[in-house]
N, C-alpha and C positions, 0 to 999 in steps of 0.2 A: 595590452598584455602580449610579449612576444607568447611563441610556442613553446619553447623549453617550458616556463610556467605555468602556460596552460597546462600541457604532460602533468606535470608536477601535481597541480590543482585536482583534475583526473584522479590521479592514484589516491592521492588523498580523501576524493571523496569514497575510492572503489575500496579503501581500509574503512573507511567509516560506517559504512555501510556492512561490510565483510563481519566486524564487529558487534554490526546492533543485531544482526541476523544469524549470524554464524550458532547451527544447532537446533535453528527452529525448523518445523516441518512447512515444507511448500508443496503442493499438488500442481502438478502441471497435468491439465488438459489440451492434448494434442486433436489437431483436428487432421482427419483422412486426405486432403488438398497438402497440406505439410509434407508427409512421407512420401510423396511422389515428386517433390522439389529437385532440382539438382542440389543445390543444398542443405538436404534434410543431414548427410552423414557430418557436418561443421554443427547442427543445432545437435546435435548426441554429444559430439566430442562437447560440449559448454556446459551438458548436464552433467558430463562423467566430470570436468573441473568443477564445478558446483558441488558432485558428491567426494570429492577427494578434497576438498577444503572444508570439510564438516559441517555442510547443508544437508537436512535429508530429504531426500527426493523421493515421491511418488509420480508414477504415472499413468495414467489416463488414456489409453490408445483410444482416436474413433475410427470407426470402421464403416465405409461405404457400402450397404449391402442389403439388399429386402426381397432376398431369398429365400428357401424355406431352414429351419432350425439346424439343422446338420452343417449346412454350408454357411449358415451365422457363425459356431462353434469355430472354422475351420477360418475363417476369415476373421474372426476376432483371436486366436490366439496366432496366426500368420501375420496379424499386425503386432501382436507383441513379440513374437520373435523378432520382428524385422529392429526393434529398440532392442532386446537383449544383445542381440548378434553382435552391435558396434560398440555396444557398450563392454562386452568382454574381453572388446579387442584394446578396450582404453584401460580393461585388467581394473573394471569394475564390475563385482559381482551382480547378480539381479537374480530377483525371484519371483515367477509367474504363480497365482496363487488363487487358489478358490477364499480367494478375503470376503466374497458378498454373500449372504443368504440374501435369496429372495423370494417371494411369492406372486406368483400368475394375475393379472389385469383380470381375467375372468371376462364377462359379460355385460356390456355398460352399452343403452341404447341397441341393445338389440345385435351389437357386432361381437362376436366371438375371436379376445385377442388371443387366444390358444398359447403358441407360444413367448408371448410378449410379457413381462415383467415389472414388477417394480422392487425398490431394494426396501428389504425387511430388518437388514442387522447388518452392518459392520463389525466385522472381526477385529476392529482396533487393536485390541492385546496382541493379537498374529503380527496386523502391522508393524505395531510398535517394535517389536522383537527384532521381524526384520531390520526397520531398521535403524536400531541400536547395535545390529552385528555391522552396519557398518555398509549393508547392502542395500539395495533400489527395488523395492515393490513392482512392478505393472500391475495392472489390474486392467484386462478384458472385460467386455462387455457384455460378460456374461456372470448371471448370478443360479444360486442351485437352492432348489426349496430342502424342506427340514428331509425330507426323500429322498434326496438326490435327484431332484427334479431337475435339467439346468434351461432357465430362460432367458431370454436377450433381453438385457436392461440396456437405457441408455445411456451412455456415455458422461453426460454432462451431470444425473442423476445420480452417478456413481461416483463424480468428481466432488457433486453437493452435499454428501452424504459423507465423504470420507473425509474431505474437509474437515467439516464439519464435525467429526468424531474425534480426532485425532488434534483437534483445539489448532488446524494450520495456521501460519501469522500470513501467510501468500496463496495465493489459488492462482496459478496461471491459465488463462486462455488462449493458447496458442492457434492459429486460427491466421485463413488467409484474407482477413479483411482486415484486422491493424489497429481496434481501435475505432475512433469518432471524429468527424471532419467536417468540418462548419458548413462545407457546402452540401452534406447530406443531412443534418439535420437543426434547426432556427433554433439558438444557444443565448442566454444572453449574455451581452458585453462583457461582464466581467469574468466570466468563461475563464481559466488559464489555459492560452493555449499557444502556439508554435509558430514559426513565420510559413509554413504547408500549412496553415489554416487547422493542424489537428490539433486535440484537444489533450493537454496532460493531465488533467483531473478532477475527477466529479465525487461529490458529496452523494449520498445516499438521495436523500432528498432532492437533490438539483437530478438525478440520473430517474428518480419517481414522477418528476415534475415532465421531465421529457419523455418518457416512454408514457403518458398521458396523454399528451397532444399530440403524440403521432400517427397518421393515419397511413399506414404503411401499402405499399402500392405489391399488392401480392404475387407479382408477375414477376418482380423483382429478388430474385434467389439472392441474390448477396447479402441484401437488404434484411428479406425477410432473416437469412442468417444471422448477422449482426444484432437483430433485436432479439433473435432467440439467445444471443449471448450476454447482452443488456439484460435483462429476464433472468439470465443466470449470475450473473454479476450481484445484481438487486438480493437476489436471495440468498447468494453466499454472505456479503456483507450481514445481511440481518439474520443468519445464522450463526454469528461470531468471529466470520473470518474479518482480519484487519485491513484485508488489503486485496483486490482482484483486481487481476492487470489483464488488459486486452490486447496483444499483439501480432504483430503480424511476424511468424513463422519463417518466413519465406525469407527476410532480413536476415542478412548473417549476422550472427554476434548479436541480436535482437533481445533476448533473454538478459544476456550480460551488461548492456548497456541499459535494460529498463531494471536491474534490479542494481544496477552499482553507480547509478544518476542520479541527480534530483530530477532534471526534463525526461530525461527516457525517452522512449521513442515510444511507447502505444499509450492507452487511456487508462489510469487507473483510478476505482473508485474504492474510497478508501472510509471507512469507520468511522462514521463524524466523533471523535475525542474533544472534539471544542463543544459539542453539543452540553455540557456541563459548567462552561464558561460564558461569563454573559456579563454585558455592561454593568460598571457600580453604581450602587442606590443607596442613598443616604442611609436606611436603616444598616448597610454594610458597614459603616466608619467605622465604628467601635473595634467591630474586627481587622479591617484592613489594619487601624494603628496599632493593633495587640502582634499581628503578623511582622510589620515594621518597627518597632522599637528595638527588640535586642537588635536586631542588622544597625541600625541608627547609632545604640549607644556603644555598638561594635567600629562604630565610621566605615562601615561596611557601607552602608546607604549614606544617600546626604538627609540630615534633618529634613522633613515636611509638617508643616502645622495642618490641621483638621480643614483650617481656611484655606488653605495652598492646593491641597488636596478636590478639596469642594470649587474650589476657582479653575480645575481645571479636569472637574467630574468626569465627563464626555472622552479623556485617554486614558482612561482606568478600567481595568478588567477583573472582574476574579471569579475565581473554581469554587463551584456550591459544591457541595455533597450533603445530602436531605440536610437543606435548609442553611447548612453552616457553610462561612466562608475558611477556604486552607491554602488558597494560595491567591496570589494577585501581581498585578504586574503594569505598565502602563506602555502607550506609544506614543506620542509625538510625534507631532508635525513640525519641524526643523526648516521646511522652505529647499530651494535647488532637488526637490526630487528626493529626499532623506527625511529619515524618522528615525528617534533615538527611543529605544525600546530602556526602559527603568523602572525603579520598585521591584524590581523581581524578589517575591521573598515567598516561600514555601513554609505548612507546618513542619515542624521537625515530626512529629510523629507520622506523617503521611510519606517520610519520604521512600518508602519503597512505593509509590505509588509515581513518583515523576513528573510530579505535579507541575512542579517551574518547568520542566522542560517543556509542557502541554503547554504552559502558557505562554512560554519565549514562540514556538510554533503556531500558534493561532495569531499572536500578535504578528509577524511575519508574515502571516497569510492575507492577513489583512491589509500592511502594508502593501502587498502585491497587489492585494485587490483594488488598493486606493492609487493606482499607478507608479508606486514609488522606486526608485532604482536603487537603493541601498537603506538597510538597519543599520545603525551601529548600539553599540551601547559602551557605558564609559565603567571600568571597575578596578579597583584595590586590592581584589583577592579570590576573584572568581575565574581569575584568566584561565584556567583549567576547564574548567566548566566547559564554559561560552567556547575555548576552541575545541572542545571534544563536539558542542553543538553545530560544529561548523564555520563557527567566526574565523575571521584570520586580521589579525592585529593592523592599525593605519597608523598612519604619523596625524598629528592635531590639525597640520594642513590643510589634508585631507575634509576636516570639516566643515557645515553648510558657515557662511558668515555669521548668523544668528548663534550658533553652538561656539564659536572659535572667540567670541566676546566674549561669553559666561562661561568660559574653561577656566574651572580655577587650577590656578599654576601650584600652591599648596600643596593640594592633595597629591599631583603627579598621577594621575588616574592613566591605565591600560588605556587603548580605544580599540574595539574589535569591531570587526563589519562582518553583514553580507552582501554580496550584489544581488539582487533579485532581477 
C-alpha cells in the first residue's frame, strides 16, 4: 500500500471513529509528570479539537503535593488553571467547579487522616449542564462536605466516580508510563500487541488475571504507578465505563491517535461485550435457523441445512440474552492466513441493541487471535453495513484459493475485508 492510501485509510478510520463517538462523554485523567512536559501545551490544543468537534470533555488535574490543606487547595486549583489558561486561548470555554461533595477518611487504625477525603456525591446534573453549553469541566482534587468542609480527594477517585456518574463511553489515563509492555509484565501469547512489544488491549478479565500474579517490586515508583492505574483501569471498566485507555501523555498527538485508531498507541481495557457471545450448541439450532431463514429466503444469505450447520458446529457463534439466542454469525478457516466471517443475522427486534455488529467484532477478534491476516466476508446487500464496520471492498482475486473455487459467479456477491 503506497502512502497516498495509507493517508486515506487514516482519515477514514479517524471519521469512523469521530462518528461512533462524537457526543459521548470522555474523562481524561491527567497525571502531574504530563503538565510539566515540554509538550503538555500540543496535548491542550487536542483536547480543545476534541471539544470543538462535539466530544465532551472532562478533566481530571493530578497534583503533586502532600503538604498541609491550604497549600493542597492552592496547588490543585494552580493545576487547573494551568488547562483552563490554554484552553481559552484555543477560544474554548472551561469551568472550574465545586462538582464533588465529599466527606473526611476520619480515623482508621489508629491514623488521623484529618484532612484527607473520600467522594460522597457527584454533581452530575452541574456536570452535565456544563457540558451541554458546550464547555469543558476541570475538576480539582478537591472535594467540600455538606459544610463547606473542603478536603483533598484523590484524583483518580474523582475520575472513577465521575466516570462513572455521568455513564462516560472513555476514561483516559493520561500518565507518563504509556500503557503495558511485555517486558514489564509475563502476558500470554495471544496478548494483542505492537512490534515495541506494548500491548493494545486487555479484556477485564485477562487485566484481573494479571494484576494477580504480579508481585510488584515496591522500590520501583513507575511500576508501582502503573499498577495503581491497572487498579483503576479494573474498576472503571467494572463500573460501566466502555473503555479505559492508558497512555503516555508525554506523546504528541497521543490522545488523537489512541482515540481515532484501531492499534493506538497506549493499552486499552475495554468491556468484554463478547462476554454474551459464546460457541453454538446443539440445543441452539432451532433458533439459529429461525434467525436465518427470512435472510435465506430473502437470498440475503446462502441456503444452510441443520446438517451443513452441525457439520461445521465449531465456526458458529451466537449472542444469548437470558437464555435465548438473537443473533449469530460464523468464521472460517479459508487457508493462506484468511477467514470468511458468514451467517451474520440479527433479531429484528434487538436491533437498537447492535447485536450483528457485537458479533462481526468478536468474530474478528478471534481471527486475530487465531493469527489470521485478513476477514473478508461475501454480500448482496449489506455492503453498507460491513463498510460503515470497516470493511473495504477486494476484487475475487484477492481470495484464499479454497474460497476463489466456491465463489459462485451467479450471485455476483460484494467481497469486503479487513486486514488485521
Amino acid at each position: 500500500m503506497d502512502n497516498s492510501n495509507s493517508h486515506v485509510d487514516l482519515i477514514r478510520e479517524a471519521f469512523h471513529y469521530k462518528s461512533r463517538f462524537e457526543g459521548s462523554v470522555m474523562v481524561f485523567k491527567i497525571d502531574f509528570p504530563v503538565t510539566e512536559n515540554p509538550g503538555f501545551p500540543y496535548l491542550i490544543k487536542d483536547l480543545a479539537l476534541l471539544a470543538q468537534t462535539g466530544f465532551k470533555i472532562v478533566i481530571v488535574p493530578d497534583v503533586n503535593t502532600a503538604q498541609a490543606m491550604p497549600f493542597v487547595e492552592m496547588a490543585a486549583f494552580n493545576a487547573a488553571t494551568r488547562f483552563m489558561t490554554p484552553l481559552s486561548g484555543s477560544r474554548i470555554d472551561a469551568v472550574i467547579g465545586n462538582f464533588i461533595r465529599a466527606r473526611g477518611m476520619g480515623v482508621e487504625d489508629g491514623i488521623n487522616f484529618e484532612h484527607t477525603g473520600l467522594v460522597d456525591k457527584v454533581y452530575a446534573d452541574s456536570i452535565s449542564r456544563v457540558l451541554n453549553l458546550g464547555m469543558v469541566p476541570i475538576l480539582p482534587c478537591i472535594g467540600w462536605s455538606l459544610c463547606g468542609k473542603p478536603y483533598n480527594v484523590s484524583s483518580s477517585e474523582i475520575a472513577l466516580a465521575v466516570a462513572a456518574a455521568l455513564k462516560a463511553k472513555k476514561l483516559f489515563i493520561v500518565s507518563a508510563n504509556g500503557g503495558i509492555k511485555k517486558e514489564t509484565f509475563i502476558l500470554p501469547q495471544d496478548i494483542a500487541g505492537r512490534d515495541d512489544s506494548s500491548m493494545i488491549r486487555l479484556t477485564p478479565k485477562e487485566l484481573e488475571a494479571l494484576l494477580e500474579n504480579l508481585k510488584p517490586d515496591t522500590k520501583d515508583a513507575a511500576l508501582v504507578k502503573l499498577i495503581a492505574e491497572l487498579n483503576l483501569a479494573l474498576k472503571a471498566v467494572r463500573c460501566g465505563v466502555d473503555r479505559v485507555h492508558i497512555i503516555d501523555g508525554r506523546e504528541e498527538g497521543s490522545i488523537l491517535k489512541e482515540l481515532f485508531s484501531n492499534l493506538g498507541v497506549g493499552t486499552m481495557i475495554y468491556a468484554d461485550e463478547y462476554e454474551s457471545i459464546r460457541s453454538l450448541q446443539n440445543h441452539d439450532l432451532p433458533d439459529l435457523l429461525r434467525l436465518l431463514e427470512p435472510l435465506m429466503q430473502e437470498g440475503i444469505l446462502v441456503r444452510r441445512t441443520a446438517e451443513e450447520i452441525l457439520e461445521k458446529k465449531s465456526d458458529y457463534y451466537v449472542y444469548g440474552i437470558d437464555g435465548s439466542v438473537h443473533a449469530c454469525g460464523a468464521l472460517h478457516d479459508m487457508g493462506e492466513g484468511q477467514g470468511e466471517i458468514a451467517a451474520i443475522a440479527s433479531d429484528p427486534l434487538y436491533t437498537g441493541m447492535n447485536l450483528g455488529r457485537h458479533i462481526v467484532g468478536c468474530l474478528t477478534e478471534k481471527a486475530r487471535k487465531n493469527k489470521m491476516k485478513r476477514v473478508f466476508i461475501l454480500t448482496t446487500k449489506a455492503n453498507d453495513w460491513f463498510e460503515n464496520l470497516g470493511f473495504k471492498e477486494i476484487p475475487p482475486e484477492s481470495l484464499p484459493e479454497q474460497k476463489r473455487k466456491a465463489y459462485n459467479q451467479s450471485r455476483k456477491s460484494k467481497i469486503f475485508a479487513i486486514e488485521l
